[in-house]
C-alpha positions as CSV (number, residue, x, y, z in Angstrom):
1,X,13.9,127.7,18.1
2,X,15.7,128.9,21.3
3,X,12.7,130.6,22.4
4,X,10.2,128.4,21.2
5,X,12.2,125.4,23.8
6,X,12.0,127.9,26.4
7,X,8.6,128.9,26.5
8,X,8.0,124.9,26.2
9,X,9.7,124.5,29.6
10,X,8.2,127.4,31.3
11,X,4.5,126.5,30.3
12,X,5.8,122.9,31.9
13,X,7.1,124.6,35.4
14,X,3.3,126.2,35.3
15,X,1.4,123.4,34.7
16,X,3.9,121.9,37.7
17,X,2.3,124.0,40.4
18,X,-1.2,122.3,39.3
19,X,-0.3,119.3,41.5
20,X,-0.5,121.2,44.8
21,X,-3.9,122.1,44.0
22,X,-5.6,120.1,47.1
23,X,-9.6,121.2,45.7
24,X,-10.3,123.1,48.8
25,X,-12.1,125.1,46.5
26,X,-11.3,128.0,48.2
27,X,-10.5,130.0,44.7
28,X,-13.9,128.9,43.3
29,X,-15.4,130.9,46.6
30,X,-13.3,133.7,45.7
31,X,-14.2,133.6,41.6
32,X,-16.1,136.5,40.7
33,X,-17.4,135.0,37.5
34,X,-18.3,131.3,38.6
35,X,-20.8,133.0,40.9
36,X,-22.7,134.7,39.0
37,X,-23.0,131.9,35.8
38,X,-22.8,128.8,35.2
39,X,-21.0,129.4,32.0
40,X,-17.6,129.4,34.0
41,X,-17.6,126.6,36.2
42,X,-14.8,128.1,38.3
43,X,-11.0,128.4,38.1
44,X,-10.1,125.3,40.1
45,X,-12.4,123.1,37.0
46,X,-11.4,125.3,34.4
47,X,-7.7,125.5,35.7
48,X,-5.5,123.1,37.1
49,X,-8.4,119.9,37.0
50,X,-9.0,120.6,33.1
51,X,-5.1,121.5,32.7
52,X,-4.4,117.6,33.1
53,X,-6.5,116.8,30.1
54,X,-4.9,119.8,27.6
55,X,-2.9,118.3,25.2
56,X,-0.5,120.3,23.2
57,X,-1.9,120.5,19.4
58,X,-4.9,119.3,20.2
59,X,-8.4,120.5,20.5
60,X,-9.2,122.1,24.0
61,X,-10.8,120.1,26.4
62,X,-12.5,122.8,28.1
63,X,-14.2,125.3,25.8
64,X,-15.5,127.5,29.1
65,X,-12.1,129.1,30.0
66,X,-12.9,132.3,28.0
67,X,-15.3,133.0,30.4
68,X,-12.7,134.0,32.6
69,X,-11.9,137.4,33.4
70,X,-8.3,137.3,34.3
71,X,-9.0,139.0,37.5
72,X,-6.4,137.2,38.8
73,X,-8.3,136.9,42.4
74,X,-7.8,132.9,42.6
75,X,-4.2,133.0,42.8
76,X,-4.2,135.8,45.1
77,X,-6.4,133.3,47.4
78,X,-4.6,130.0,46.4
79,X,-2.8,128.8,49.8
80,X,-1.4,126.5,48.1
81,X,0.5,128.6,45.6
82,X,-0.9,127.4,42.8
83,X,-0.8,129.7,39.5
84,X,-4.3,129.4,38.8
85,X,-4.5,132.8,36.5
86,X,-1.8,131.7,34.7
87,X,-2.7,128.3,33.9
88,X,-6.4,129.8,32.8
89,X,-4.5,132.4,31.1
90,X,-2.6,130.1,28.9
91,X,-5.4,127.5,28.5
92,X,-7.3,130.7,27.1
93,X,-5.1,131.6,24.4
94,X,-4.7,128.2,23.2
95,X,-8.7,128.1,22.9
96,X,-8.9,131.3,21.1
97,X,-6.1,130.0,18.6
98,X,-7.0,127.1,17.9
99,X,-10.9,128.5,17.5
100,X,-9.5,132.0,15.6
101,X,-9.5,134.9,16.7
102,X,-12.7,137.0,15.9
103,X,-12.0,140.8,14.1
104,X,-13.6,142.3,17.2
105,X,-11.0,141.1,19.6
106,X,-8.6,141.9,17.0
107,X,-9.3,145.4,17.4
108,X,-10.2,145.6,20.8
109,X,-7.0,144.6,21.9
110,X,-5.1,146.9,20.1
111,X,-6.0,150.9,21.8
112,X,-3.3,152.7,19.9
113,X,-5.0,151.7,17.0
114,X,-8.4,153.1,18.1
115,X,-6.8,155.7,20.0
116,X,-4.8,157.1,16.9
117,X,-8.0,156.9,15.1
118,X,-10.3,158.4,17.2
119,X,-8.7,162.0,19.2
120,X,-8.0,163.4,15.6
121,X,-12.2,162.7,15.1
122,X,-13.0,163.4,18.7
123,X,-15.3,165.8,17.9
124,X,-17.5,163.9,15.8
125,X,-16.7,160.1,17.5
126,X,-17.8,160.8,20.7
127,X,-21.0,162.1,20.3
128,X,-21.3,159.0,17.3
129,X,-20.0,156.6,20.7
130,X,-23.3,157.9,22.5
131,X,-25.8,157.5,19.6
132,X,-28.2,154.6,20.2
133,X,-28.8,153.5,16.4
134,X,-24.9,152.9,16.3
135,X,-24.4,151.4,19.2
136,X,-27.2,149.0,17.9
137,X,-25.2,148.5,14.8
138,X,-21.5,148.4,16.4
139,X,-23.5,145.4,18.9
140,X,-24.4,143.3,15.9
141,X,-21.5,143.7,13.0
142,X,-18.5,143.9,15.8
143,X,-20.1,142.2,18.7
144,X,-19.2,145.4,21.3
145,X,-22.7,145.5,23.7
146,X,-24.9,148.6,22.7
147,X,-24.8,149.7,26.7
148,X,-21.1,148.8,27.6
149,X,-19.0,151.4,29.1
150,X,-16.9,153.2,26.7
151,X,-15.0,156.4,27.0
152,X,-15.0,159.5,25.1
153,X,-11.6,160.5,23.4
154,X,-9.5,163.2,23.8
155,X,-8.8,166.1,22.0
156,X,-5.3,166.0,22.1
157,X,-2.8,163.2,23.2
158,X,-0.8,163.5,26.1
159,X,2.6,163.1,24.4
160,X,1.7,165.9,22.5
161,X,1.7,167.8,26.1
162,X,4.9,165.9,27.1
163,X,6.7,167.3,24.6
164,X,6.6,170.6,25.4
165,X,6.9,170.4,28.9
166,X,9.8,171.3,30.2
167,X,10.5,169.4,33.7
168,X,12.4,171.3,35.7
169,X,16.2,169.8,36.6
170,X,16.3,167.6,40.4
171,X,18.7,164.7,42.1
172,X,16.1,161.7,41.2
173,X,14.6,160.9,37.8
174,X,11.4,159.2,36.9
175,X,10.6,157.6,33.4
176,X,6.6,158.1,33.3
177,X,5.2,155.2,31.7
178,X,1.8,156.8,30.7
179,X,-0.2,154.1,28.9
180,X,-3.0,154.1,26.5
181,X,-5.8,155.1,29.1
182,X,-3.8,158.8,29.6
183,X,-2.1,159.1,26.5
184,X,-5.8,158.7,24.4
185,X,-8.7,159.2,27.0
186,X,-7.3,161.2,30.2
187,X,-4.4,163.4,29.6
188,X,-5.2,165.4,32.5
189,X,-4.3,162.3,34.8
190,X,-1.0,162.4,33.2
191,X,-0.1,165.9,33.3
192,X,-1.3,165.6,37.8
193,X,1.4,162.7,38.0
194,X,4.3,164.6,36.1
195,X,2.9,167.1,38.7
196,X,3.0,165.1,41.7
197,X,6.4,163.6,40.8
198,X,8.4,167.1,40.0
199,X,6.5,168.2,43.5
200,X,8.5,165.2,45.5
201,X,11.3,166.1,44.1
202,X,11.8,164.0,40.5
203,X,13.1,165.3,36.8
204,X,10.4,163.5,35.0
205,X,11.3,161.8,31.3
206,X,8.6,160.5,29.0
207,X,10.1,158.8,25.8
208,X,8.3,157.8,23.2
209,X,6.3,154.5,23.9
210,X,3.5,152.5,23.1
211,X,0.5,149.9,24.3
212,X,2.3,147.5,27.0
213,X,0.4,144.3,25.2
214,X,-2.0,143.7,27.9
215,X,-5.1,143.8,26.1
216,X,-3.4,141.5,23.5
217,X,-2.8,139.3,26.5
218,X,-5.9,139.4,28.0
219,X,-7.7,138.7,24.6
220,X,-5.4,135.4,23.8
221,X,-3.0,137.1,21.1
222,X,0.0,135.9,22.7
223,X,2.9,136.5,20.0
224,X,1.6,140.3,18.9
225,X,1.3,141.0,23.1
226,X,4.7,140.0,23.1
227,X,5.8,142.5,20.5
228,X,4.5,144.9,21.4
229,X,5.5,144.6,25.6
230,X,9.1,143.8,24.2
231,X,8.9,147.0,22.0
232,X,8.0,148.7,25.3
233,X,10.5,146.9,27.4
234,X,13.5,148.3,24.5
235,X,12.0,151.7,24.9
236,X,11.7,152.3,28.3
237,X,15.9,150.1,29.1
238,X,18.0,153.0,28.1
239,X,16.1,155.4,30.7
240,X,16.7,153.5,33.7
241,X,20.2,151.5,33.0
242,X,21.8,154.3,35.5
243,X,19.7,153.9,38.1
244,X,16.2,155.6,37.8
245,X,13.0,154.4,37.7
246,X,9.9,154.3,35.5
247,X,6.5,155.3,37.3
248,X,2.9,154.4,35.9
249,X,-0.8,155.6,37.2
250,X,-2.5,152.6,34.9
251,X,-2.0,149.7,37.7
252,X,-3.2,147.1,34.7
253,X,-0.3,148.1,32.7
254,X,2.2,148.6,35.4
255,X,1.3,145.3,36.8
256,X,1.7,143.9,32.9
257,X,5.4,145.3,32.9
258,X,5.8,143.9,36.3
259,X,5.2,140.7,36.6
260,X,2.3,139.5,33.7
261,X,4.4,139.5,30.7
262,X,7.4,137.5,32.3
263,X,5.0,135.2,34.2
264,X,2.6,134.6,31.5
265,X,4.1,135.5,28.1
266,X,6.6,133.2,29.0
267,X,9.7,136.3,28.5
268,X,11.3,135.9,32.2
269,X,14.8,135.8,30.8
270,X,14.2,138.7,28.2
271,X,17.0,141.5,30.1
272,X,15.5,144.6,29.2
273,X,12.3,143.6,30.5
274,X,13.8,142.1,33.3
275,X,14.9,145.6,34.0
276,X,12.2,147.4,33.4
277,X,10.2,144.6,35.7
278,X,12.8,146.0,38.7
279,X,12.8,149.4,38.5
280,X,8.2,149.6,37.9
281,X,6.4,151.3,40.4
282,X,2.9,152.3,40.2
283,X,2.3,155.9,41.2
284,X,0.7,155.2,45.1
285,X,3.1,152.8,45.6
286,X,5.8,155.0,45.2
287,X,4.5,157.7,47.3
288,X,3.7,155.8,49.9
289,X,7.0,154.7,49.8
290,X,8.0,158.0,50.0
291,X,6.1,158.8,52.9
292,X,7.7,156.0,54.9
293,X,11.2,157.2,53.9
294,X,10.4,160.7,55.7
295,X,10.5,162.6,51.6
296,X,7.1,162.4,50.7
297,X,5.9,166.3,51.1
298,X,2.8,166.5,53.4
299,X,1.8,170.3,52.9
300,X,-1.6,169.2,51.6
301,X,-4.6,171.8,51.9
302,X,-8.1,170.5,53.4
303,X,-10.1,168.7,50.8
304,X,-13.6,168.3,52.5
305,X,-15.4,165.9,50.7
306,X,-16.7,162.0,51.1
307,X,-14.8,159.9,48.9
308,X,-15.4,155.7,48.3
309,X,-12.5,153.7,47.3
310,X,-12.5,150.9,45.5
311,X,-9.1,148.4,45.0
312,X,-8.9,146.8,41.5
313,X,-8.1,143.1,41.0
314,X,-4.7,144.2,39.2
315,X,-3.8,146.4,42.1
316,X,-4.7,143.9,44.4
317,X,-2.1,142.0,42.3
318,X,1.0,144.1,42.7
319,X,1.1,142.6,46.7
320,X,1.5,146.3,47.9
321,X,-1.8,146.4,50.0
322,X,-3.9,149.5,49.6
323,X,-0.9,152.5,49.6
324,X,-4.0,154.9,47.8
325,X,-6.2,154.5,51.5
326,X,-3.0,155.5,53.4
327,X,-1.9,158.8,51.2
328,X,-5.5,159.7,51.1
329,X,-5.6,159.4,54.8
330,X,-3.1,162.2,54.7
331,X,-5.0,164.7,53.4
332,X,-7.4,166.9,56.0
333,X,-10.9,167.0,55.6
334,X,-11.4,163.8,53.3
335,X,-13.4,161.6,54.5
336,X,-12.7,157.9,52.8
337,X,-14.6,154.9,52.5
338,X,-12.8,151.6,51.6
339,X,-15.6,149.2,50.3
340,X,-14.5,145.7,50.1
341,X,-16.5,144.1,46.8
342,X,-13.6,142.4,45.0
343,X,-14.6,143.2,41.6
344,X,-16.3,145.6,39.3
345,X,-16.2,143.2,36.2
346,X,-15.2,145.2,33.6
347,X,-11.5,143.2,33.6
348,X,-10.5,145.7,30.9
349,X,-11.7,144.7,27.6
350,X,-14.2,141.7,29.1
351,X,-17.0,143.4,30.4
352,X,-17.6,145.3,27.3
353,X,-18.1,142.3,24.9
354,X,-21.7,141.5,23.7
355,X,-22.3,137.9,25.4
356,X,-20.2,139.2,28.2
357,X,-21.5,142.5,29.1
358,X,-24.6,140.9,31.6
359,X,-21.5,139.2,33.1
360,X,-19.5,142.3,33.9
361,X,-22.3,144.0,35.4
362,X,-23.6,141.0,37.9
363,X,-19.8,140.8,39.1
364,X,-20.0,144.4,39.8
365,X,-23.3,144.4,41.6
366,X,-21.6,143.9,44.9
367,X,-19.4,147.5,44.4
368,X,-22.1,149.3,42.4
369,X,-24.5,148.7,45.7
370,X,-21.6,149.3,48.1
371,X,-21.0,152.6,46.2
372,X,-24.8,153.8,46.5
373,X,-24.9,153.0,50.3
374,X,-21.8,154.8,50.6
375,X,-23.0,158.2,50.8
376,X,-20.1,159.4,48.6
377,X,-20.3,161.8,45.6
378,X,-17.1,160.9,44.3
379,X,-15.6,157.1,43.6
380,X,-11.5,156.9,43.8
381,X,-10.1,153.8,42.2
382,X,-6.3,153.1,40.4
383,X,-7.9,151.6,37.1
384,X,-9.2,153.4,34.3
385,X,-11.3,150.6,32.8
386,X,-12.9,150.2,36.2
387,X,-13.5,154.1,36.7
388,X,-15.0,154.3,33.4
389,X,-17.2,151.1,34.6
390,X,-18.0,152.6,37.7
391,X,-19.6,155.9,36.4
392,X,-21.4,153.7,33.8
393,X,-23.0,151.6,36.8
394,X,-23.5,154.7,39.1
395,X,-23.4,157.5,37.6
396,X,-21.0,159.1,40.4
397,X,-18.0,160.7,39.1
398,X,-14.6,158.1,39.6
399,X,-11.3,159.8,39.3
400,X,-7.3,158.7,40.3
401,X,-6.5,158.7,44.1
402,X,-4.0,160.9,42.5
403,X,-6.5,163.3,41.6
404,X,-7.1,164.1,44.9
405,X,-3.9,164.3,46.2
406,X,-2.6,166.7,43.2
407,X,-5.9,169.1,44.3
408,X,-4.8,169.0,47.8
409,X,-1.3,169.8,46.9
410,X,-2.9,172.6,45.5
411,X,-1.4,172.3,42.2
C-alpha cells in the first residue's frame, strides 16, 4: 500500500512540471517522430496538453502516445524543465494496460529470454533470422517487420567468459555491468572493456546479473521492469557498499540504472538503487574522467583510419556531452567525424516493430545520409540497438568507441 501511495505522489510531482509548459513548441521542432508522421502529433500534444485530460482509471484520452520513441530528445530541449519523456512515458504504459499488452511486446521486452534461447541454437537461429520466408511469417503471426534490424546470437555468453577470467589484483575496483546486448550478441565488446579497465588500472568484478528492465519500460510493462531493475539494483549493492563503482558500455542500460528507473518507474527512494544510481558510469564517461584526472594511460598506437560518430539519444541523456569524440581524439592517425542527426530511430525495441519499422527508418534518414557523405568505412556509436541499426541502413560496419581505443592500446 506504502508503495502504491508513493508512486501516486510521484506521478502527481510529474504531472506538476506540466504547468511550466509555455507551448513554445520548441520540443515538437526537436521530435524526431512528429516529423516524419502524422501519427504522433508531437510531445508537447501528446504530453503535457493531453496529460490534463488523463484521468486515473479511465480510458486514455490520447491513443497516439505509443507512437513515441522515448528518445527522450524533448526534455533534453525543454527550457522550461518540463519532464516531457516522462509524462509520455507514463501516459504510454497506461495506454498499453489499459489496451493489453500484445504477446509480441511481451517477448520483445524480455532479451534474456530470447537470449537464453537463442546462443545455445546459434548455429541454426541465425541463419533461420536471415531467411526471407520466416521473416515473412515472424512479420505476420508476432508482428516483428520482415526487414527490421536484428542481430545474430552468439556462440557463447559472456559470463561464461567472465568466469574464468581471472582479473588481475589493483588499488581501484570496477563492477562491470555488462547487459543483455554483450552478454548475448557481442561478447567481444565485453571482454575489450574488462580490457580497457584492468589497463587503467581497475580489478574488474562481474557478479551474476540480469536485463536492467528497460525494454520492459520502454514497451509499457511497468511492474515486471520494476522487478527485474530492482533484482539488478540487489545484485549489483553488495559490490559497491565500500566504495567502488559499477561501469557499463550499453549507455541505454546504464542510463536506465541511472536515472530512468528512479525517474520514471517511480523507485527514487528504493536504497540499493539509489546506490547503484551514484556510483554508474558509462564506460567513456569514465575514461574521460580519467583523462582529466591525469590517470587515464595515453600510450595508444596510430590507428589510421576515417571513422563517423554518431551520439545516441540515451547518451545524449546522461548530460556528459560527447566524452567518446574527446578519447578518440587521443588516438594518432584517426581521423573522426562527429555528424549531428539526432536520431537513428531504432529507440531499442521501436524501430523493429511491424507498423513501426517505416518510422524508424524515416527518423534515421538524416544519419544514414550523413553517414554516406561521410567518407568513413567505419561508424562508432555507444548503443548497440543503434549500431545494429546503422549497419542495417548502411551497410558500413558500426562498432564501440571502445573498440577503437582497446585496438589502439594494442591489446
Amino acid at each position: 500500500m506504502t508503495d502504491l501511495v508513493d508512486r501516486l505522489l510521484e506521478e502527481e510531482m510529474l504531472r506538476g512540471s506540466l504547468d511550466h509548459c509555455v507551448k513554445c513548441t520548441i520540443c515538437e521542432t526537436a521530435c524526431p517522430v512528429s516529423n516524419v508522421t502524422p501519427l504522433f502529433p508531437g510531445p508537447k500534444y501528446a504530453g503535457p496538453q493531453a496529460e490534463r485530460f488523463r484521468v486515473h482509471d479511465e480510458p486514455p484520452a490520447e491513443w497516439s502516445v505509443d507512437y513515441c520513441s522515448g528518445c527522450g530528445i524533448c526534455t533534453q530541449v525543454c527550457p522550461q524543465g518540463v519532464k516531457i519523456a516522462q509524462i509520455n512515458s507514463q501516459a504510454r504504459h497506461k495506454v498499453k494496460e489499459q489496451k493489453g499488452f500484445s504477446l509480441r511486446d511481451r517477448l520483445i521486452a524480455r532479451p534474456t529470454l530470447i537470449g537464453r534461447l537463442g546462443v545455445p541454437a546459434a548455429p541454426v537461429a541465425n541463419p533461420s533470422l536471415r531467411a526471407k520466408p520466416l521473416r515473412v511469417l515472424a512479420e505476420k503471426v508476432f508482428g516483428i517487420h520482415r526487414d527490421a534490424a536484428l542481430p545474430g546470437f552468439a556462440r557463447h555468453r559472456f559470463s561464461s567468459w567472465a568466469k574464468r577470467h581471472q582479473s588481475p589484483p589493483a588499488s581501484r575496483k570496477a563492477v562491470y555491468f555488462h547487459g543483455c546486448g554483450t552478454q548475448y550478441y557481442e561478447p567481444d565488446a565485453g571482454r575489450m572493456t574488462v580490457a580497457l579497465l584492468e589497463h587503467n588500472g581497475f580489478h574488474v568484478e562481474v557478479p551474476k546479473q540480469d536485463c536492467c528492465g528497460l525494454p520492459l519500460q520502454s514497451n509499457g510493462l511497468f511492474d515486471d521492469a520494476r522487478s527485474y531493475v530492482l533484482r539488478l539494483a540487489r545484485a549489483l549493492a553488495p559490490h559497491v557498499r565500500d566504495g567502488g563503482i559499477i561501469v557499463g558500455n550499453a549507455t541505454s542500460c546504464t542510463l536506465m540504472l541511472k536515472r530512468e528507473a528512479r525517474e520514471i518507474l517511480s523507485l527514487e527512494d528504493d536504497p540499493d538503487l539509489k546506490l547503484v544510481s551514484e556510483r554508474t558510469y558509462d564506460i567513456c564517461e569514465l575514461l574521460l574522467e580519467l583523462h582529466h584526472d591525469g590517470r587515464l594511460k595515453t600510450d595508444f598506437n596510430p590507428v589510421n583510419e576515417v571513422v563517423a560518430y554518431h551520439a545516441p539519444c540515451q547518451q545524449q541523456g546522461h548530460f556528459m556531452g560527447k566524452p567518446a569524440v574527446e578519447l578518440l581524439s587521443l588516438v594518432p592517425g584517426l581521423e573522426l567525424r562527429e555528424l549531428d542527426a539526432r536520431c537513428c530511430g531504432i529507440a531499442g525495441t521501436y524501430g523493429i516493430k511491424r507498423e513501426k519499422y517505416d518510422i524508424a527508418m524515416k527518423v534515421g534518414a538524416d544519419l544514414f545520409g550523413q553517414i554516406g557523405a561521410s567518407g568513413a568505412g567505419l561508424v562508432a556509436c555507444d548503443s548497440e540497438t543503434c549500431r545494429w541499426q546503422i549497419e542495417h541502413a548502411t551497410g558500413r560496419h558500426s562498432v564501440h568507441p571502445l573498440e577503437l581505443l582497446h585496438r589502439a592500446y594494442g591489446l
